[in-house]
DRENPA-3360 file (N, C-alpha, C; in nm, 2 decimals, always signed):
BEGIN
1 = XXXXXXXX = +6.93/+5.33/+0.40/+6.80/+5.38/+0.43/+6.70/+5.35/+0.33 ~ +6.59/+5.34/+0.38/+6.42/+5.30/+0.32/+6.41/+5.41/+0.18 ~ +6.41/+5.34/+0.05/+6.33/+5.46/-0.05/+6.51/+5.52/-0.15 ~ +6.63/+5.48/-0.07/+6.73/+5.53/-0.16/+6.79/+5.45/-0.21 ~ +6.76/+5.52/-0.38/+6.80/+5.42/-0.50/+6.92/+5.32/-0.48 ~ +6.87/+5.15/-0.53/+7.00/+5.10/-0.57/+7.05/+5.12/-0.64 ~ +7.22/+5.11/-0.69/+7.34/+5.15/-0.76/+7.23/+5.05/-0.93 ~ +7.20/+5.15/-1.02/+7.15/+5.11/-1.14/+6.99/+5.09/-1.12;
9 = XXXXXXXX = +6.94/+5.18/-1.01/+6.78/+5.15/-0.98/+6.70/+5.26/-0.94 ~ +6.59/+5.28/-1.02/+6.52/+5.43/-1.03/+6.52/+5.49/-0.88 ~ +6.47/+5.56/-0.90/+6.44/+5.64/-0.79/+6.33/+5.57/-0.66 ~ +6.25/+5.51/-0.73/+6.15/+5.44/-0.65/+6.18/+5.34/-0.62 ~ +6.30/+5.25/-0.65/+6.35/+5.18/-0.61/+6.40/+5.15/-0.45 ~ +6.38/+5.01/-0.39/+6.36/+5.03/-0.20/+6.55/+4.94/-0.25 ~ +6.63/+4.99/-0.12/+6.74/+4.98/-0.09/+6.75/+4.83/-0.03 ~ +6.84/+4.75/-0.07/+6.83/+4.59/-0.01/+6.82/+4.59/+0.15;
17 = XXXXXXXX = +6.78/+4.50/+0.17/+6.75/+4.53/+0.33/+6.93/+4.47/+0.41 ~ +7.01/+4.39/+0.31/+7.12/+4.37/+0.37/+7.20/+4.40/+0.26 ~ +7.35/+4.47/+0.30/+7.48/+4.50/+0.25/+7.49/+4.39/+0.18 ~ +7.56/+4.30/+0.34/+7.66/+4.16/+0.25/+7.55/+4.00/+0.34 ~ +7.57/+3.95/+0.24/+7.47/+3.80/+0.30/+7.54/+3.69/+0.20 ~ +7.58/+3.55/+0.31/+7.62/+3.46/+0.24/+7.53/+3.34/+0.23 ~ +7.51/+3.25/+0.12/+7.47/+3.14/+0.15/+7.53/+3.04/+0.12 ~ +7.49/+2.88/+0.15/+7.60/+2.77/+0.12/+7.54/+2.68/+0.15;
25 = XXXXXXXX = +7.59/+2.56/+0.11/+7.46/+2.40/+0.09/+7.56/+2.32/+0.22 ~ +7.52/+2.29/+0.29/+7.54/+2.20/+0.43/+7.49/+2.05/+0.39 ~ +7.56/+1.98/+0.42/+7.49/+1.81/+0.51/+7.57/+1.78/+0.55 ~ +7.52/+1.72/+0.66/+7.55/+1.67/+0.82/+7.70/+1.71/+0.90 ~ +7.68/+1.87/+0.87/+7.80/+1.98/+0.86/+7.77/+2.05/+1.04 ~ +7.69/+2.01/+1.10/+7.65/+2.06/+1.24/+7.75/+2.12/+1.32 ~ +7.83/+2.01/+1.32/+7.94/+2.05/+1.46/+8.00/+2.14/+1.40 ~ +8.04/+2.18/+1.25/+8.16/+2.35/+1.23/+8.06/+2.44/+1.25;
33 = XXXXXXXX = +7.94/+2.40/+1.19/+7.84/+2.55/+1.16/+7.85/+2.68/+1.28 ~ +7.80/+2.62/+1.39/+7.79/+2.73/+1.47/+7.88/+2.87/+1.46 ~ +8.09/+2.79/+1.48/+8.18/+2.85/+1.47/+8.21/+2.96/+1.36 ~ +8.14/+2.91/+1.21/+8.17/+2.86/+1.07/+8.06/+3.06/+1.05 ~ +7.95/+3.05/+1.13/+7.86/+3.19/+1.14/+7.95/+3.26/+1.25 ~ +7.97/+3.23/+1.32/+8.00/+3.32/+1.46/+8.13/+3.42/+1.38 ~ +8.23/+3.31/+1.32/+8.36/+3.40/+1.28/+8.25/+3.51/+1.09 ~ +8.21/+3.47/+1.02/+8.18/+3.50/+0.94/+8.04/+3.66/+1.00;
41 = XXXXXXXX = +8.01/+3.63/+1.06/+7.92/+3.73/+1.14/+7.99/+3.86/+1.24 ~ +8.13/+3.78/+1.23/+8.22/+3.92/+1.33/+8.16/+4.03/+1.25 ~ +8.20/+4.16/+1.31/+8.18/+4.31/+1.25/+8.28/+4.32/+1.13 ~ +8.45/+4.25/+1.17/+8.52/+4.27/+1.08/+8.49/+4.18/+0.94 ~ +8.46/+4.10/+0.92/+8.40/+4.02/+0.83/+8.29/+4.08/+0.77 ~ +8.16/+4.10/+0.86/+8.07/+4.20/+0.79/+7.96/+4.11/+0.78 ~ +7.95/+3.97/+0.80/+7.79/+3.88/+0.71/+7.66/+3.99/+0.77 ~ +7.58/+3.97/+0.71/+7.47/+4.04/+0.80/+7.35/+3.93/+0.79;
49 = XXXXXXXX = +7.36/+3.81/+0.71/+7.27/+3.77/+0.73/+7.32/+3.64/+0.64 ~ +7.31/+3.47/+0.67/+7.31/+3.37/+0.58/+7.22/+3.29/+0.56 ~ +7.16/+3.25/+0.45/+7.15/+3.13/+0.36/+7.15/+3.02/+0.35 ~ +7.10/+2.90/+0.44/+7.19/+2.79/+0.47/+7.06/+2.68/+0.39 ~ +7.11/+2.62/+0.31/+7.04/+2.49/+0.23/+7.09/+2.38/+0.22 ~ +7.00/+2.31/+0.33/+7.05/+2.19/+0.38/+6.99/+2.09/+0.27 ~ +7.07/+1.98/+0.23/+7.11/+1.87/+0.16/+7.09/+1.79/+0.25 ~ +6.98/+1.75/+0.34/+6.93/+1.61/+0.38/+7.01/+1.60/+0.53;
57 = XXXXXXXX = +7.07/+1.69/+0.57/+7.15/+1.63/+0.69/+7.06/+1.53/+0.79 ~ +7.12/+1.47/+0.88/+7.08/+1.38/+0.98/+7.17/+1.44/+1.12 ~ +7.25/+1.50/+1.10/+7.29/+1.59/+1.23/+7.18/+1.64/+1.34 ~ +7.24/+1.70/+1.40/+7.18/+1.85/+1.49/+7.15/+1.96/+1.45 ~ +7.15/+1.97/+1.28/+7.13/+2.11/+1.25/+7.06/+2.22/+1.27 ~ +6.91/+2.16/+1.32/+6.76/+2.26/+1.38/+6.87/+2.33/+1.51 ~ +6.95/+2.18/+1.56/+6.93/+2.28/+1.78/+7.05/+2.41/+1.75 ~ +7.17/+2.36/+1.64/+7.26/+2.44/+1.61/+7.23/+2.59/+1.55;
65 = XXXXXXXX = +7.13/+2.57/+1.41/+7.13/+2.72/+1.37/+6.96/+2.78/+1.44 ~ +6.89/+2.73/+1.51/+6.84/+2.76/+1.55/+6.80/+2.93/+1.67 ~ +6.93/+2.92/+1.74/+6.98/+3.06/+1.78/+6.99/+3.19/+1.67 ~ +7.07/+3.11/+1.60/+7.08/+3.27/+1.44/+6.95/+3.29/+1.37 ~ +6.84/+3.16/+1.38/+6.72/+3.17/+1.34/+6.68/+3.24/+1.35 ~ +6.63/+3.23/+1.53/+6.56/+3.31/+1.59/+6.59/+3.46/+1.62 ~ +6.69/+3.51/+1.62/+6.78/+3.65/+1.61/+6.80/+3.71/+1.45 ~ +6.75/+3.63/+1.38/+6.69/+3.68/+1.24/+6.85/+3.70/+1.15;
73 = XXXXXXXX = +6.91/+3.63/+1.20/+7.03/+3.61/+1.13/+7.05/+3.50/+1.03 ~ +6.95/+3.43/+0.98/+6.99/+3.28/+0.97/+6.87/+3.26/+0.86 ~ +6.84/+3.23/+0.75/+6.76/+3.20/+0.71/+6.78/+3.05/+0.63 ~ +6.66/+2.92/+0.65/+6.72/+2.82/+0.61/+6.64/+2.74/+0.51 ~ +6.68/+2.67/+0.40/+6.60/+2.66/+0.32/+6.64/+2.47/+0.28 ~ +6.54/+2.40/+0.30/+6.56/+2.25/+0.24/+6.55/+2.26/+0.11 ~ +6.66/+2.17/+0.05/+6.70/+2.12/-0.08/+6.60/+2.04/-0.13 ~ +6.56/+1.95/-0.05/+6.44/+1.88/-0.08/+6.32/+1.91/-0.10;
81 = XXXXXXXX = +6.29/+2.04/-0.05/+6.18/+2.11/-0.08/+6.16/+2.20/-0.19 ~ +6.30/+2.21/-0.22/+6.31/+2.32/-0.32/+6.34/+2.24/-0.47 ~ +6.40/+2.13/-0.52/+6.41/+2.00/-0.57/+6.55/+2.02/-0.62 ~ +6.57/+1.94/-0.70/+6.73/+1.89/-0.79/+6.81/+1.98/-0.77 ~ +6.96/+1.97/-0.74/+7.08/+2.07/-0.78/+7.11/+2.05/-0.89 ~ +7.21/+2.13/-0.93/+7.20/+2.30/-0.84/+7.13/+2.38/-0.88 ~ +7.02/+2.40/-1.00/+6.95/+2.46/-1.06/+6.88/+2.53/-0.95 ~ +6.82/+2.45/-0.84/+6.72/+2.52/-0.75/+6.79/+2.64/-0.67;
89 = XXXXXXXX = +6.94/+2.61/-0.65/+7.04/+2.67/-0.53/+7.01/+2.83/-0.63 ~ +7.03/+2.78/-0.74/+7.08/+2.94/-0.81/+6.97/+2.99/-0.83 ~ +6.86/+2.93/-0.88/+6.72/+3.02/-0.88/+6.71/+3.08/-0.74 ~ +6.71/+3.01/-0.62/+6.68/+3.05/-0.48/+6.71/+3.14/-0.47 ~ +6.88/+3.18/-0.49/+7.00/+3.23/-0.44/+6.99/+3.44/-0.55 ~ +6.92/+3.38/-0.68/+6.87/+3.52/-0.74/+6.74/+3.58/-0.68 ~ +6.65/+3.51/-0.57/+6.55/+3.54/-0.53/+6.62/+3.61/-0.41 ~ +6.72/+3.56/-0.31/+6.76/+3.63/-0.24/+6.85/+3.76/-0.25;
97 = XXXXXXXX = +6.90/+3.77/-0.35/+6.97/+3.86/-0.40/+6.90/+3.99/-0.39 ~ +6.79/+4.01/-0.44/+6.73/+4.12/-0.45/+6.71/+4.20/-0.28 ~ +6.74/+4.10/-0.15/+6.75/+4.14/-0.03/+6.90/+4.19/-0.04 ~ +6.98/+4.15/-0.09/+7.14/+4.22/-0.04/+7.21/+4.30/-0.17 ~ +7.28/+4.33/-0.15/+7.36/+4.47/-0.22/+7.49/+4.37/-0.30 ~ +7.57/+4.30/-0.20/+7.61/+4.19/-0.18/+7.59/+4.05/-0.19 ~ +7.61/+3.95/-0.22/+7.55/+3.79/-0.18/+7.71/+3.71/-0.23 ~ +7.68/+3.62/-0.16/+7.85/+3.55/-0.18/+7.79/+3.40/-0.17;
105 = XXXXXXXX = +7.82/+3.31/-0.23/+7.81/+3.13/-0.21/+7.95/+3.06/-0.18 ~ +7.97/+3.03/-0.11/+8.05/+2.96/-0.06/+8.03/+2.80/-0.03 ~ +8.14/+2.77/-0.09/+8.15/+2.60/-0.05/+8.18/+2.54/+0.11 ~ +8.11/+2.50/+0.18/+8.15/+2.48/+0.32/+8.25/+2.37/+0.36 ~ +8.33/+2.31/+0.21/+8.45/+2.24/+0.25/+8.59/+2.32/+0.28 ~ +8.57/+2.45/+0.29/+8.70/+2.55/+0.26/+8.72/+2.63/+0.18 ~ +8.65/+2.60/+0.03/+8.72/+2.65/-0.05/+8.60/+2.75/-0.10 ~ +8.65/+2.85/-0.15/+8.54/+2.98/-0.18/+8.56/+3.07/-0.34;
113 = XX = +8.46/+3.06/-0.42/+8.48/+3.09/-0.51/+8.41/+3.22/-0.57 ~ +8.44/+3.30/-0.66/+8.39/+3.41/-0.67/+8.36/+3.41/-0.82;
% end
């Protein structure tokens, strides 16, 4: 709820707007993505919201995450606009943070690191 303290945050402190939120750097990753949100967005999993910073793809990536866009699930951010890795991923990624309670990066080859 609106107004109740985060864990180590005064009183006037506003509550993250999401629990748990992942983000992760994509190119020309189109055809898993869809599935890649669908399973990570289940209830049992928990995402409530992702992150996605695209590295130049040339895929379908707009027609793919487009749906989670627009459902306010999806937030997407170009690498190119943002400049050089990974320096920019982790500044970004502390800017998002302050929206979740949680935040997780994941590598979208499989492997996941904490």
């Amino acid at each position: 709820p609106k107004g109740v303290p985060v864990a180590g945050g005064s009183a006037s402190s506003r509550s993250p707007k999401y629990t748990l939120t992942m983000a992760t750097v994509v190119q020309d990753e189109a055809q898993w993505l869809n599935e890649w949100i669908e399973y990570h967005a289940l209830e049992a999993i928990g995402m409530e919201h992702f992150y996605i910073y695209d590295d130049g793809s040339r895929d379908e990536l707009q027609a793919v995450i487009w749906p989670f866009q627009r459902d306010g699930l999806l937030t997407l951010h170009s690498i190119a606009e943002l400049g050089p890795l990974p320096s920019t991923v982790e500044v970004d990624l502390r800017r998002c943070q302050v929206k979740a309670r949680w935040s997780m990066l994941t590598l979208r080859d499989g492997h996941c690191y904490r």
